[in-house]
PyMOL CGO cylinders between C-alpha atoms (Angstrom):
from pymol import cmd
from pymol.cgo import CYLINDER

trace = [
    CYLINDER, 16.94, 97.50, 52.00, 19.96, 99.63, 53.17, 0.3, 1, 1, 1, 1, 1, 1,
    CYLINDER, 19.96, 99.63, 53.17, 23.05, 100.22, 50.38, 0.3, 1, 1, 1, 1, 1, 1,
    CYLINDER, 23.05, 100.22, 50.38, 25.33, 97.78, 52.72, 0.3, 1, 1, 1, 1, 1, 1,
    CYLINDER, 25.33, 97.78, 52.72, 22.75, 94.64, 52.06, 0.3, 1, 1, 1, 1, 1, 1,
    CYLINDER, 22.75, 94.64, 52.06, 23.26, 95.04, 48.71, 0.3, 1, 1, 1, 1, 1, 1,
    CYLINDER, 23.26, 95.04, 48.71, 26.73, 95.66, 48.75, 0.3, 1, 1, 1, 1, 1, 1,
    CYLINDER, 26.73, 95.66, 48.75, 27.15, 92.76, 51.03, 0.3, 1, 1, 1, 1, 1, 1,
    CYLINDER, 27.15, 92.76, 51.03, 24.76, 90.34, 48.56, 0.3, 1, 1, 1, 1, 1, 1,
    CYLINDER, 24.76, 90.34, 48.56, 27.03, 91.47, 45.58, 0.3, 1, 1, 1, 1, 1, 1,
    CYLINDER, 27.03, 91.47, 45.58, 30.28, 90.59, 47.07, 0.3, 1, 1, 1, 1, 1, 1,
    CYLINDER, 30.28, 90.59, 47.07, 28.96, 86.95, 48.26, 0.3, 1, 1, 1, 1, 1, 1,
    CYLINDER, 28.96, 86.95, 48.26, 28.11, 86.82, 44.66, 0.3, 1, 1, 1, 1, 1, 1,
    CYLINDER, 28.11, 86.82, 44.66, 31.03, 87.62, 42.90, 0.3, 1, 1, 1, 1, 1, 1,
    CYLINDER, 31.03, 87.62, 42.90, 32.98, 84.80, 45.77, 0.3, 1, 1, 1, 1, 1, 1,
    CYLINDER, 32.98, 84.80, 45.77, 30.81, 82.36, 45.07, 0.3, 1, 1, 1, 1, 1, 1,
    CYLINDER, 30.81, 82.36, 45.07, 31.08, 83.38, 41.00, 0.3, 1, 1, 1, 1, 1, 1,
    CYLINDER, 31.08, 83.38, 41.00, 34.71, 83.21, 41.26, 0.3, 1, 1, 1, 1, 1, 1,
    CYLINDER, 34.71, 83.21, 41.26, 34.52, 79.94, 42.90, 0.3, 1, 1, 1, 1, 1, 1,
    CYLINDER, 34.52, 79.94, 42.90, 32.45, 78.68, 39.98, 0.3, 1, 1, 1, 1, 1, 1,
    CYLINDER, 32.45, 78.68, 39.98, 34.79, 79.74, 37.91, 0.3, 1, 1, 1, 1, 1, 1,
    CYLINDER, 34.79, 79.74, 37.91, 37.98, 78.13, 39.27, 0.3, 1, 1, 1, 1, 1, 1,
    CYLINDER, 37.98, 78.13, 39.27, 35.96, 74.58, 39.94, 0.3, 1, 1, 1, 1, 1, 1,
    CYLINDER, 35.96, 74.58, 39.94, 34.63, 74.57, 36.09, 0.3, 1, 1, 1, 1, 1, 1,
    CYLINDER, 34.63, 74.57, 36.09, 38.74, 75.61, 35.20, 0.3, 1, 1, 1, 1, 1, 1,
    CYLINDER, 38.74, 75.61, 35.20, 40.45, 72.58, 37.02, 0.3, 1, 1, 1, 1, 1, 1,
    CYLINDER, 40.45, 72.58, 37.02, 36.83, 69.91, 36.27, 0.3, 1, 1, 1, 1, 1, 1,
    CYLINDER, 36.83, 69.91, 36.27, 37.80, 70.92, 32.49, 0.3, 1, 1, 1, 1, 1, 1,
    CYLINDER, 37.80, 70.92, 32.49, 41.79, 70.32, 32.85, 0.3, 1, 1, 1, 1, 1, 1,
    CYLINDER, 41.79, 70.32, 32.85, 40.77, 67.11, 34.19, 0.3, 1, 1, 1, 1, 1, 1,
    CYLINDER, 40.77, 67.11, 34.19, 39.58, 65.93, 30.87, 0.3, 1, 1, 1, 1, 1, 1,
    CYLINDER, 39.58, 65.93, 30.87, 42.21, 67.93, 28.48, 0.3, 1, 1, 1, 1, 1, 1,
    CYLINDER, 42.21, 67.93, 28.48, 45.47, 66.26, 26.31, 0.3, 1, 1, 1, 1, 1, 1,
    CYLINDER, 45.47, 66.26, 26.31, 44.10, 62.87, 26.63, 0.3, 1, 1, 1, 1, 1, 1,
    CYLINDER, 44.10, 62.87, 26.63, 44.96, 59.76, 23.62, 0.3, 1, 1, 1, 1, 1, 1,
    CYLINDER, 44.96, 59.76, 23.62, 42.05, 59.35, 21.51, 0.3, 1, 1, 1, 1, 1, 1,
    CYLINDER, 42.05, 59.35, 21.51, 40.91, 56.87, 21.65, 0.3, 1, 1, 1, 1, 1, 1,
    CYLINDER, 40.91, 56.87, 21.65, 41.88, 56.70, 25.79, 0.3, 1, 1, 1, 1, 1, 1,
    CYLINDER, 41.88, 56.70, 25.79, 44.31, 54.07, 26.97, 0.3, 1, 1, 1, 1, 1, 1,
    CYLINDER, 44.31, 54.07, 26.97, 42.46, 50.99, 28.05, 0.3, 1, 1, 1, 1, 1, 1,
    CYLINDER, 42.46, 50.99, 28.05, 42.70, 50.44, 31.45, 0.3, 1, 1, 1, 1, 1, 1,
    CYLINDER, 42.70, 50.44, 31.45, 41.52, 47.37, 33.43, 0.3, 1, 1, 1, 1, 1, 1,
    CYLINDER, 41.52, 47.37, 33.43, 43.32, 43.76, 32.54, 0.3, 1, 1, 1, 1, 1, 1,
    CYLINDER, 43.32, 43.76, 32.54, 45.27, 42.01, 35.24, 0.3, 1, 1, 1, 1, 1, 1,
    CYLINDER, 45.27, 42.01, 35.24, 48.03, 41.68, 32.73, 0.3, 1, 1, 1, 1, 1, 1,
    CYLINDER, 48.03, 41.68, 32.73, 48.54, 45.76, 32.50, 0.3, 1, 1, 1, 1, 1, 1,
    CYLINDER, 48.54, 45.76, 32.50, 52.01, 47.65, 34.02, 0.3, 1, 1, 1, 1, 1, 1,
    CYLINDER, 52.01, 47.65, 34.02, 50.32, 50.75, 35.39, 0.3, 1, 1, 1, 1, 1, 1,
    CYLINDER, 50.32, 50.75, 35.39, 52.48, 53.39, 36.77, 0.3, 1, 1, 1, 1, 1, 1,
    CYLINDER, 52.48, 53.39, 36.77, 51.50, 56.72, 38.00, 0.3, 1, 1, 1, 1, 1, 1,
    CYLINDER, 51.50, 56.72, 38.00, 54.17, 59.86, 37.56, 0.3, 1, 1, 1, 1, 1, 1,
    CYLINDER, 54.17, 59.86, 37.56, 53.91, 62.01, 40.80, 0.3, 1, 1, 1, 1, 1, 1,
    CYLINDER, 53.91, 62.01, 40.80, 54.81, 66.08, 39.76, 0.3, 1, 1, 1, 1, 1, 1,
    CYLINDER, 54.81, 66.08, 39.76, 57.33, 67.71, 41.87, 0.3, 1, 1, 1, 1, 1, 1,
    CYLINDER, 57.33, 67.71, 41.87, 56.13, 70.26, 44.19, 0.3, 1, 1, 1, 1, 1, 1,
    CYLINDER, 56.13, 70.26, 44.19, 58.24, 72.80, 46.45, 0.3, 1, 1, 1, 1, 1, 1,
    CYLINDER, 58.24, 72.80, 46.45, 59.03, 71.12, 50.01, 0.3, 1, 1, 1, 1, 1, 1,
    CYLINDER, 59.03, 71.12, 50.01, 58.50, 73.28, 52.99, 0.3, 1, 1, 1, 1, 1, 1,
    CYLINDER, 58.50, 73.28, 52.99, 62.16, 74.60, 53.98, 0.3, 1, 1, 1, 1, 1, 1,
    CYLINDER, 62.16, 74.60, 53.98, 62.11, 72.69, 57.07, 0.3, 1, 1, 1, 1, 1, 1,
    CYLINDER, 62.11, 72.69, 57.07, 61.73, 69.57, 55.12, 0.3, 1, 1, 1, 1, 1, 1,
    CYLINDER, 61.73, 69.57, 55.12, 58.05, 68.73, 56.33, 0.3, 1, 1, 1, 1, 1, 1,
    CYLINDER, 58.05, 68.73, 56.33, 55.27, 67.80, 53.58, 0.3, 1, 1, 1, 1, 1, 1,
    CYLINDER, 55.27, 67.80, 53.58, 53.50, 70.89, 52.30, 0.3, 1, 1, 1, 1, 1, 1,
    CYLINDER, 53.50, 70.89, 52.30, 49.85, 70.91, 51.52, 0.3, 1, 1, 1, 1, 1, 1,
    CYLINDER, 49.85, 70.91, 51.52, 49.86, 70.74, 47.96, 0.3, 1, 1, 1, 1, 1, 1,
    CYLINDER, 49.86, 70.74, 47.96, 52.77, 67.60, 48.33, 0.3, 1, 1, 1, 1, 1, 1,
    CYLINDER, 52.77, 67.60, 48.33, 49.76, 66.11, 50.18, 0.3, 1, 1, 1, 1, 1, 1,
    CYLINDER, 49.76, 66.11, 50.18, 46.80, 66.31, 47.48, 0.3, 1, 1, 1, 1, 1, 1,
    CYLINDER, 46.80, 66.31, 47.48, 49.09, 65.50, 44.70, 0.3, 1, 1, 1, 1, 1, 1,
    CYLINDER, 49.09, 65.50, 44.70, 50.17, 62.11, 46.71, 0.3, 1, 1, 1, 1, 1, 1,
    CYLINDER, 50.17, 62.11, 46.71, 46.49, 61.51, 48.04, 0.3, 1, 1, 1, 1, 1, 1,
    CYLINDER, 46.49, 61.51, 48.04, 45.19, 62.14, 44.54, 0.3, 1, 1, 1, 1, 1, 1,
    CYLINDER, 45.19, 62.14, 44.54, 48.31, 59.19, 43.05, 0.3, 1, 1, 1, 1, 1, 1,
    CYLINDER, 48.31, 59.19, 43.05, 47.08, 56.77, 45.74, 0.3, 1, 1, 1, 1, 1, 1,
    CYLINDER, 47.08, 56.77, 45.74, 43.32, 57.15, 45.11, 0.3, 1, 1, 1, 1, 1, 1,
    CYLINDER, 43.32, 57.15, 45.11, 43.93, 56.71, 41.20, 0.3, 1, 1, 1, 1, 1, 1,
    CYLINDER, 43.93, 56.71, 41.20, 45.44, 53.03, 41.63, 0.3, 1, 1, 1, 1, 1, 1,
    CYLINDER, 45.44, 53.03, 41.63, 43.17, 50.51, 40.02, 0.3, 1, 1, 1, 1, 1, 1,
    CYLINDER, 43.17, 50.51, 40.02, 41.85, 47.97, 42.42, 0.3, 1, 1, 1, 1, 1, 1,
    CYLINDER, 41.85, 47.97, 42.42, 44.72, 45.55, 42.55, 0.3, 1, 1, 1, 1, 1, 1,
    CYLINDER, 44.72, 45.55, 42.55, 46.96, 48.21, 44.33, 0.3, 1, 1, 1, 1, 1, 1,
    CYLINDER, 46.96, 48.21, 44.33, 49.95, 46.98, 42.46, 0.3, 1, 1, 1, 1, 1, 1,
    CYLINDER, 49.95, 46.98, 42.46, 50.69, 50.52, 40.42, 0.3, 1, 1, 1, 1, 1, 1,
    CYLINDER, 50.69, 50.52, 40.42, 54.20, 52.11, 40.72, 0.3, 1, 1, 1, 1, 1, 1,
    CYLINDER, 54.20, 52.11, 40.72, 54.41, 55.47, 42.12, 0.3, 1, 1, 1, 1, 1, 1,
    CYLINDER, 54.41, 55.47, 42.12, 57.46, 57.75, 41.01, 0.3, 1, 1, 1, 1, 1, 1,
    CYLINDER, 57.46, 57.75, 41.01, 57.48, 60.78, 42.98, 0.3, 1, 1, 1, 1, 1, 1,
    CYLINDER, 57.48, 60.78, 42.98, 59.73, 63.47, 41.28, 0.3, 1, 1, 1, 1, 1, 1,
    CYLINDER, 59.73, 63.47, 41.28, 61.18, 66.50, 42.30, 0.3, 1, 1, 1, 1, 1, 1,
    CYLINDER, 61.18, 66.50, 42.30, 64.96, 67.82, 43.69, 0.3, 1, 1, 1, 1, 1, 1,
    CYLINDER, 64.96, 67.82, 43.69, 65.43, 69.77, 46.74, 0.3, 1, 1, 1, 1, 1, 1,
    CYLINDER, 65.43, 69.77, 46.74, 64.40, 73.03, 45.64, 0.3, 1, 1, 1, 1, 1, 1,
    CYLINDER, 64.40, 73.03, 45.64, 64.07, 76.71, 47.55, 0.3, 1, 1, 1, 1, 1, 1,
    CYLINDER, 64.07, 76.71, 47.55, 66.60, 75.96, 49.89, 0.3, 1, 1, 1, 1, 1, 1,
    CYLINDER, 66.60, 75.96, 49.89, 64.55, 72.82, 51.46, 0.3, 1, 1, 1, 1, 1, 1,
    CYLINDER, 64.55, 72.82, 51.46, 66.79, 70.52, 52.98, 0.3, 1, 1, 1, 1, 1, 1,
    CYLINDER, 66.79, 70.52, 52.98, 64.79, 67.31, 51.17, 0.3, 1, 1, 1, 1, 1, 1,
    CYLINDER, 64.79, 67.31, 51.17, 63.82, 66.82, 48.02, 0.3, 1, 1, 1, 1, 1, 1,
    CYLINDER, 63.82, 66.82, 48.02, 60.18, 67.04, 46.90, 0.3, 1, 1, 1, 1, 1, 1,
    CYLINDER, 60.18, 67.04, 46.90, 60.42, 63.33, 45.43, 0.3, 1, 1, 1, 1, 1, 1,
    CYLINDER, 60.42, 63.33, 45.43, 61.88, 62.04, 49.27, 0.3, 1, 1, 1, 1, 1, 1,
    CYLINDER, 61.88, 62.04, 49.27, 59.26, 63.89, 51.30, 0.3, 1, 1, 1, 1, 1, 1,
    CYLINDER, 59.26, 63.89, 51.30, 56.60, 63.01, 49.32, 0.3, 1, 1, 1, 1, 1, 1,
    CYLINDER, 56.60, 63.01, 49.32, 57.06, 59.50, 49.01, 0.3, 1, 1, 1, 1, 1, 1,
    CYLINDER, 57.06, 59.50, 49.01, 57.89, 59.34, 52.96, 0.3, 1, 1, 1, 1, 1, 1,
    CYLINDER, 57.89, 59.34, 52.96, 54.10, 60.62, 53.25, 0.3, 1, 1, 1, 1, 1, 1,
    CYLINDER, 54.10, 60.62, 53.25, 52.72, 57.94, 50.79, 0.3, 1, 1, 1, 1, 1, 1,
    CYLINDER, 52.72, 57.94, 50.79, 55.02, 54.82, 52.94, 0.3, 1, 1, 1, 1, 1, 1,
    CYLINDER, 55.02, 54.82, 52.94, 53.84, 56.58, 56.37, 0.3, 1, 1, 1, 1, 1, 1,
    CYLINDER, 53.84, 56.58, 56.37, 50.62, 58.43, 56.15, 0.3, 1, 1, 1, 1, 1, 1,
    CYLINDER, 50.62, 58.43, 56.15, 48.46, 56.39, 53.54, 0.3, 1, 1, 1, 1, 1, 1,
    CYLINDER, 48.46, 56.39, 53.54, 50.22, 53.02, 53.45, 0.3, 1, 1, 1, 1, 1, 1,
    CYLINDER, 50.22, 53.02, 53.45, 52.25, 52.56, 50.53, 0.3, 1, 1, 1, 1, 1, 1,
    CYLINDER, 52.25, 52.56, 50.53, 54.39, 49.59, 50.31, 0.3, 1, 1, 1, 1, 1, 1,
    CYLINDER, 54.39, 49.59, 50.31, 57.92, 50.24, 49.78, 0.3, 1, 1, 1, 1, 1, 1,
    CYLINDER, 57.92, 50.24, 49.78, 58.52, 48.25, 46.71, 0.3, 1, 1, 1, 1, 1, 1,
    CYLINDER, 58.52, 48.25, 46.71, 55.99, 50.65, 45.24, 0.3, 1, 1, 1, 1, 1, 1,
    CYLINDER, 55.99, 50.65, 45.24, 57.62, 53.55, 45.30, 0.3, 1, 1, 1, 1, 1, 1,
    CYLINDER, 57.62, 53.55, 45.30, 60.59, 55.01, 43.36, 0.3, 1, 1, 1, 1, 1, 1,
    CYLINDER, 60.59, 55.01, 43.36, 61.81, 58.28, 43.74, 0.3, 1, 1, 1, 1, 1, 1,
    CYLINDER, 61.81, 58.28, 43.74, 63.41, 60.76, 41.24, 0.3, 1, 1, 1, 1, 1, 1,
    CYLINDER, 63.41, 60.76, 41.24, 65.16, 63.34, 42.88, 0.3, 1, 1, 1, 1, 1, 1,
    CYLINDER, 65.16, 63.34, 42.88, 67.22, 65.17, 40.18, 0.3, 1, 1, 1, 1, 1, 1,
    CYLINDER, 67.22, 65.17, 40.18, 64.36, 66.90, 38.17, 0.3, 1, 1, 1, 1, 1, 1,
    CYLINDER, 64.36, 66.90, 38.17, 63.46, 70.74, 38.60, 0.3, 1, 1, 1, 1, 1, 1,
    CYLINDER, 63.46, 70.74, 38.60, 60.99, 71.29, 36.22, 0.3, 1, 1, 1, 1, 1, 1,
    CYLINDER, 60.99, 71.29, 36.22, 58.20, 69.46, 34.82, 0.3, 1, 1, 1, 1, 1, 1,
    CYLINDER, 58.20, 69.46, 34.82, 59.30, 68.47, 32.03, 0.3, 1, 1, 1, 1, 1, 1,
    CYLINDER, 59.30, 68.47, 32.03, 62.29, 66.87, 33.73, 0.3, 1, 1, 1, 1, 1, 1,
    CYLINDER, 62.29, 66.87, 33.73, 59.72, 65.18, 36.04, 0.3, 1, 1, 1, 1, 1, 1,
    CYLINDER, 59.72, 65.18, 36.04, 58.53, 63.06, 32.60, 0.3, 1, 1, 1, 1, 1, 1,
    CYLINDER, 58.53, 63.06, 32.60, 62.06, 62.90, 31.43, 0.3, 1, 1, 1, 1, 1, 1,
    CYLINDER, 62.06, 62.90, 31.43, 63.51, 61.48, 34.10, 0.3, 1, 1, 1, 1, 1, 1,
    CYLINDER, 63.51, 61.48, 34.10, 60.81, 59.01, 35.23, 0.3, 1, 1, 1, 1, 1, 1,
    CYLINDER, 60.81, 59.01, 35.23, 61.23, 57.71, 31.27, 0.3, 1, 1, 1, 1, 1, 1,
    CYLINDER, 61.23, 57.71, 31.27, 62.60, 54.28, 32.44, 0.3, 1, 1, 1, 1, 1, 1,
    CYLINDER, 62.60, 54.28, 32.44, 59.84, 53.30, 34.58, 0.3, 1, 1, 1, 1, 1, 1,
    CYLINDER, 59.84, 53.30, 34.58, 56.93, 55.05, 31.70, 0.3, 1, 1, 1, 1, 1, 1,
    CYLINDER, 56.93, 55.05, 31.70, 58.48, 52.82, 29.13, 0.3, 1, 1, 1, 1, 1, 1,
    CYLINDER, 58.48, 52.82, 29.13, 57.65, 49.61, 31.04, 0.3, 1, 1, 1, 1, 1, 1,
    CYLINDER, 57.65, 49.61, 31.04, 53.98, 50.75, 31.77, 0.3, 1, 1, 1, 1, 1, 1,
    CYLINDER, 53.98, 50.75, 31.77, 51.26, 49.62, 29.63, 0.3, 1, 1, 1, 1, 1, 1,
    CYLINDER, 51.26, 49.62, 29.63, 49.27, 52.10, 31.53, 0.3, 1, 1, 1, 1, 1, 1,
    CYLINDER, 49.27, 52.10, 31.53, 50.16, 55.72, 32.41, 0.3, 1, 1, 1, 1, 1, 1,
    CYLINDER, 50.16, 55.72, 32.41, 48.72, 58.14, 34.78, 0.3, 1, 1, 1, 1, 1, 1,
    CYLINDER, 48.72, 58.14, 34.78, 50.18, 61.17, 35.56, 0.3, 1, 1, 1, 1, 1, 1,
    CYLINDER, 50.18, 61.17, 35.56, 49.32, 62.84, 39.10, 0.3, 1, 1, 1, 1, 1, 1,
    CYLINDER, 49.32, 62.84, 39.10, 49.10, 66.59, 40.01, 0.3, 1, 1, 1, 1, 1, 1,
    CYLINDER, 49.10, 66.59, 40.01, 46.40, 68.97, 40.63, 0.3, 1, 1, 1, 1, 1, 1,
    CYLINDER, 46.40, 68.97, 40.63, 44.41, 69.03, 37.37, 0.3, 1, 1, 1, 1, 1, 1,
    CYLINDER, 44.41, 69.03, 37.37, 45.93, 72.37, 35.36, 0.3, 1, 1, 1, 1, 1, 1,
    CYLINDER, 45.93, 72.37, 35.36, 49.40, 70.97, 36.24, 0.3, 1, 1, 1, 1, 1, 1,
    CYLINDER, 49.40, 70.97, 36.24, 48.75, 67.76, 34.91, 0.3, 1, 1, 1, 1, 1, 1,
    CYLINDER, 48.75, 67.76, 34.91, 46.73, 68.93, 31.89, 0.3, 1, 1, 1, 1, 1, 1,
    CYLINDER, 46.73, 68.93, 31.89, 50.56, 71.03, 31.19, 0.3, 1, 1, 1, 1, 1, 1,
    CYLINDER, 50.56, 71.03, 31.19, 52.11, 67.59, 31.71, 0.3, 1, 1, 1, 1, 1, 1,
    CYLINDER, 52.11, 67.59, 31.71, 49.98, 65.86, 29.26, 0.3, 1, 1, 1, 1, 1, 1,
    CYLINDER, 49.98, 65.86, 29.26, 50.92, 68.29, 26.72, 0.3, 1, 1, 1, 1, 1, 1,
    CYLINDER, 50.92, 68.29, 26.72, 54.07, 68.46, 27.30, 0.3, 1, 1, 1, 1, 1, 1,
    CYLINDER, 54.07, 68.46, 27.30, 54.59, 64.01, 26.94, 0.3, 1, 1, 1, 1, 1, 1,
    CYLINDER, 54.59, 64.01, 26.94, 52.09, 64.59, 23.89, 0.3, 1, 1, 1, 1, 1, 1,
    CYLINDER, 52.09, 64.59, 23.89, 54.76, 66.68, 22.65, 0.3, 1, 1, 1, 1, 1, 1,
    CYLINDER, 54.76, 66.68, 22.65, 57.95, 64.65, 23.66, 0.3, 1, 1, 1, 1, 1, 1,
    CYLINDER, 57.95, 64.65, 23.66, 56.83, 61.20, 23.90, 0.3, 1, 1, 1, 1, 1, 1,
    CYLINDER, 56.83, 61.20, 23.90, 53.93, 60.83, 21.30, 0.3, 1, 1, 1, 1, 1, 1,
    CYLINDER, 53.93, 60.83, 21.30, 54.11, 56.77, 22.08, 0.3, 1, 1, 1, 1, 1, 1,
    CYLINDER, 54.11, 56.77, 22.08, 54.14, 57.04, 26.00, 0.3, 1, 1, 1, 1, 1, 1,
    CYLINDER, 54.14, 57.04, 26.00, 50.96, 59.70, 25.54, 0.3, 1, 1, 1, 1, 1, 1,
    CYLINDER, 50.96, 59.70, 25.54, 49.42, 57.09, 23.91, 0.3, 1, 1, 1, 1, 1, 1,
    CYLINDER, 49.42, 57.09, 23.91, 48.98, 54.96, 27.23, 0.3, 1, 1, 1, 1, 1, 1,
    CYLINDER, 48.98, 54.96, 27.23, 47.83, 57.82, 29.34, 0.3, 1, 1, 1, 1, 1, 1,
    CYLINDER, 47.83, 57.82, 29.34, 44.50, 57.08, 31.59, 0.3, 1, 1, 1, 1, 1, 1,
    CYLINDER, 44.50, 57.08, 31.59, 42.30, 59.44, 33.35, 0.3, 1, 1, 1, 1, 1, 1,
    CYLINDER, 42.30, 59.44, 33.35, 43.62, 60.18, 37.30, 0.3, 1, 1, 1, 1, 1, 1,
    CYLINDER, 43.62, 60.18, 37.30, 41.04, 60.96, 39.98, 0.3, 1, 1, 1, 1, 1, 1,
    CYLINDER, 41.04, 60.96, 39.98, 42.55, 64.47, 40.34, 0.3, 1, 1, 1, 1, 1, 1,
    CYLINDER, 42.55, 64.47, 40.34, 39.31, 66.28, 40.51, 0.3, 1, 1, 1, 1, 1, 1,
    CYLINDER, 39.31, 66.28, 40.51, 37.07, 66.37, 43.00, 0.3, 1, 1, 1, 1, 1, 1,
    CYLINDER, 37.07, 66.37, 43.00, 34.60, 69.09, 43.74, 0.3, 1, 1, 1, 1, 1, 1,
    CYLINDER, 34.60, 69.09, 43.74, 35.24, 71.81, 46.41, 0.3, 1, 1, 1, 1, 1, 1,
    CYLINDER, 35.24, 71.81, 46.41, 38.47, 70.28, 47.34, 0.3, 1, 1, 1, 1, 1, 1,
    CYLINDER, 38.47, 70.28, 47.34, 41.17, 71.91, 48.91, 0.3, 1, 1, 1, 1, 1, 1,
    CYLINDER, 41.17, 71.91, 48.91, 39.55, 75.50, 46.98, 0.3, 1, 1, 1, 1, 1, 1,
    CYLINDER, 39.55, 75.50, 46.98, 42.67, 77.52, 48.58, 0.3, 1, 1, 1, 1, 1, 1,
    CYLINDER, 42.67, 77.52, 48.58, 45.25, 75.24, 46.97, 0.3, 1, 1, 1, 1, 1, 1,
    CYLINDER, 45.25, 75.24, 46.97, 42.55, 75.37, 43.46, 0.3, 1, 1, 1, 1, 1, 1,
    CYLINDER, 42.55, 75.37, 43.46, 42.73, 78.66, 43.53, 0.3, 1, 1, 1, 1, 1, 1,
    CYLINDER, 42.73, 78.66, 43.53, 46.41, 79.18, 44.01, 0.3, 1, 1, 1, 1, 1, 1,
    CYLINDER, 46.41, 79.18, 44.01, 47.39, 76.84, 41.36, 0.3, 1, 1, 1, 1, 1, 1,
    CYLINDER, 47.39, 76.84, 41.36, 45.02, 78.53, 38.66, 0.3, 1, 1, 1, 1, 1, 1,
    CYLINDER, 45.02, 78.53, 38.66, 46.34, 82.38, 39.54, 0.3, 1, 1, 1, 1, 1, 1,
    CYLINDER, 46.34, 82.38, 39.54, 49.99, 80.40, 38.75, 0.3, 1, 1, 1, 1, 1, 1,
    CYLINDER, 49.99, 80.40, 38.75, 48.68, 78.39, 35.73, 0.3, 1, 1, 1, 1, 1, 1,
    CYLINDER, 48.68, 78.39, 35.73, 47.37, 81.66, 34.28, 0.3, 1, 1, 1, 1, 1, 1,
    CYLINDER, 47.37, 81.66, 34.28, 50.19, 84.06, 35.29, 0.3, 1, 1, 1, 1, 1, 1,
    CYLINDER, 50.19, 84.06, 35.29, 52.62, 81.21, 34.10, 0.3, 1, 1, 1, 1, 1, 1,
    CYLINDER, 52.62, 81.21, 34.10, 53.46, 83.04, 30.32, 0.3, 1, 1, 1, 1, 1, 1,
    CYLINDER, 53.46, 83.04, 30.32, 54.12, 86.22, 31.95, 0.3, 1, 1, 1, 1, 1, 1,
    CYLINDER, 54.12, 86.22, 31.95, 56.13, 85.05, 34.32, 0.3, 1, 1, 1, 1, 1, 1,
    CYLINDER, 56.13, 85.05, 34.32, 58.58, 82.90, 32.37, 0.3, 1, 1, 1, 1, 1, 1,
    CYLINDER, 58.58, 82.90, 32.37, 58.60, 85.81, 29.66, 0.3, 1, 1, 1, 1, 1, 1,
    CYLINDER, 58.60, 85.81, 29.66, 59.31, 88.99, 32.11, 0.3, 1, 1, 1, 1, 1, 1,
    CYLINDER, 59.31, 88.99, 32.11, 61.06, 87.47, 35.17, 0.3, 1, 1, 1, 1, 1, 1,
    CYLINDER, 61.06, 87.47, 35.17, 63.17, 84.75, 34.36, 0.3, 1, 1, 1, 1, 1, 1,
    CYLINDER, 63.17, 84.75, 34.36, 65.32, 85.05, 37.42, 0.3, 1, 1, 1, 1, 1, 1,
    CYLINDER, 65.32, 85.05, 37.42, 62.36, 84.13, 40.02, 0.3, 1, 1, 1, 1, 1, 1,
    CYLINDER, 62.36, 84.13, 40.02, 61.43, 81.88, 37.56, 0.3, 1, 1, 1, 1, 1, 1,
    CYLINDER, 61.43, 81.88, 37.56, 65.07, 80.21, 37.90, 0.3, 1, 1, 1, 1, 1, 1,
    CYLINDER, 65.07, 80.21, 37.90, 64.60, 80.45, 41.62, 0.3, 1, 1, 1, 1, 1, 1,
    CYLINDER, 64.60, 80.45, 41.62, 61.33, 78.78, 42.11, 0.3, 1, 1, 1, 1, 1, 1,
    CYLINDER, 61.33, 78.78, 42.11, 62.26, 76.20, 39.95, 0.3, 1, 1, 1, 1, 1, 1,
    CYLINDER, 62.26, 76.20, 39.95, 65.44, 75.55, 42.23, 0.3, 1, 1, 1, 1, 1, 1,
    CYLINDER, 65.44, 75.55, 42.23, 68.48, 76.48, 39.61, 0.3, 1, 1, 1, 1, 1, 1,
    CYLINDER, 68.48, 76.48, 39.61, 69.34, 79.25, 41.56, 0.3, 1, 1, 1, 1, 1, 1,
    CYLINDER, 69.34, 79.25, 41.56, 69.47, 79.06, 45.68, 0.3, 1, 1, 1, 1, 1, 1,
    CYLINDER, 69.47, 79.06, 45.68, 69.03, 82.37, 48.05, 0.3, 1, 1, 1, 1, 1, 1,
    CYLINDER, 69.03, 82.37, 48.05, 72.57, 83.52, 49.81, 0.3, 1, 1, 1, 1, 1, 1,
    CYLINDER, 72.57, 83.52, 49.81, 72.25, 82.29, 53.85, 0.3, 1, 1, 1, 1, 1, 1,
]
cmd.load_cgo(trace, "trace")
């Protein structure tokens, strides 16, 4: 078999590898920094609201891609009566004319049929742990939390209202934020940031103030 089979076999192997590798990375952060024993989940009686993460709008104020799955992934996690509150979080940040909270929950009303009176929006927050802070009022009326991001962002969110908020942890339930072989661009994306995270916030603070929105590029 000529050298270029095999050279062409090994790199197919080491894509699908690395695919592996990121699925069995976001399937485990899935099931991380959850109450034991879990919240219980189910009774008609239960407050349930689900936290939305803030995620960078596109500067022209249209929903990104990753605003999309975190919202899809909020909407698919409501128990059957669809009665669960949805706070979307998130300032304007990069220079986008609308904040992340806004355009988000404008896709949830308009693309997958939210009620209004469902929705709340937090639009001063520009980290994540401001996205928990803020949304406090509504998370200490819940009976029932869920917390809504792709799965290694929400495993950091967990541990960071674990951390905070050791009562409101205690009501976290399980979102349906994996599934397999979804969106693997935005997968792998968020676990090349998840990893690179430390080093960033350690050795270059001022893009880290930048992406999070505290400091805005000169027009």
């Amino acid at each position: 078999m000529p050298v270029a089979w095999w050279v062409a076999f090994a790199a197919v192997g080491m894509v699908v590898l690395a695919a592996c590798a990121v699925e069995l990375t976001h399937w485990t952060a899935s099931r991380r920094h959850f109450p034991d024993p879990p919240a219980k989940t189910g009774a008609d009686d239960q407050t349930e609201v689900i936290v939305v993460l803030g995620c960078p709008t596109r500067h022209n104020g249209n929903v990104s891609a990753n605003q999309q799955w975190r919202t899809k992934i909020a909407v698919r996690s409501r128990r059957r009566r669809t009665d669960s509150l949805l706070v979307f979080t998130g300032a304007a940040t990069l220079g986008a004319a609308v904040a992340e909270a806004d355009t988000m929950a404008g896709y949830a009303r308009s693309a997958l049929g939210v009620a209004e009176e469902l929705i709340v929006s937090e639009a001063s927050s520009r980290s994540t742990r401001e996205n928990l802070a803020f949304s406090t009022p509504q998370l200490e009326q819940a009976t029932v939390i869920r917390i809504a991001s792709n799965p290694l962002h929400a495993a950091r969110a967990r541990r960071y209202l674990r951390q905070s908020r050791p009562d409101l942890f205690a009501r976290l339930a399980r979102t349906r934020d994996y599934r397999p072989f979804e969106h693997p661009w935005l997968k792998l994306n968020s676990a090349f940031y998840e990893l690179g995270r430390p080093i960033l916030r350690r050795q270059f603070p001022k893009l880290r103030d930048r992406f999070q929105g505290r400091t805005r590029p000169k027009p």
